[in-house]
C-alpha positions, -999 to 999 in steps of 0.1 A, spaced: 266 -470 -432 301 -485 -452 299 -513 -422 258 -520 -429 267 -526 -472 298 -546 -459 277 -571 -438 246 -572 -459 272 -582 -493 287 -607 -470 254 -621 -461 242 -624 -496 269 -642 -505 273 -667 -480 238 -675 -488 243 -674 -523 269 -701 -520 261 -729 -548 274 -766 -531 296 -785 -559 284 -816 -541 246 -813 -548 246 -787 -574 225 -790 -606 248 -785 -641 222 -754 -640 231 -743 -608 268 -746 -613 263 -722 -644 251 -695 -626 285 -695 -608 306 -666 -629 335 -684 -638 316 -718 -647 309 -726 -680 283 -757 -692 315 -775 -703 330 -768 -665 294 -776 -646 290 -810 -662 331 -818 -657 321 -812 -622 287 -831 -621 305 -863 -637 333 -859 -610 315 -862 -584 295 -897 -600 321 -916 -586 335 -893 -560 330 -869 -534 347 -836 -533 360 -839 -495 369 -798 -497 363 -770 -523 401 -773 -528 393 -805 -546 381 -784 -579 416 -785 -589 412 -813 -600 389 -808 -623 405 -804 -663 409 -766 -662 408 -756 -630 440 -747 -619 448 -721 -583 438 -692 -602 411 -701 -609 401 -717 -583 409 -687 -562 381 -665 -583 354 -695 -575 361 -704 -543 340 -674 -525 310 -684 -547 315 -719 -543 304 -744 -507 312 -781 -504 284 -800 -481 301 -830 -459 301 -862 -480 278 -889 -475 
């Protein structure tokens, strides 16, 4: 039964996952750890970039390893165009 919650909360969130290179400033909000001043840092990133990995965040103003260790399982990063 332990196994059966393990999987199904595992599925949930790797469908849950919100992708920081498509990602509405709304959508990036409902990530717990992303702020409206965080989603739109991200959203203006990526005007003029792509963010080739999720390891990339860190370079967002703020966003520093321990942070970025909190978001990461929330958090997908599609191929770039």
């Amino acid at each position: 039964m332990k196994l059966f919650a393990l999987l199904a909360l595992g599925a949930v969130a790797l469908f849950a996952a919100v992708d920081i290179n498509h990602a509405s400033v709304k959508a990036l909000q409902s990530v717990k750890g992303i702020g409206p001043k965080k989603a739109w840092q991200i959203v203006e990133y990526r005007k003029t970039r792509c963010f080739e990995s999720l390891h990339d965040l860190v370079r967002i103003k703020g966003i520093g390893e321990k942070t970025f260790k909190k978001l990461e399982p929330q958090l997908t990063a599609s191929p770039c165009r």
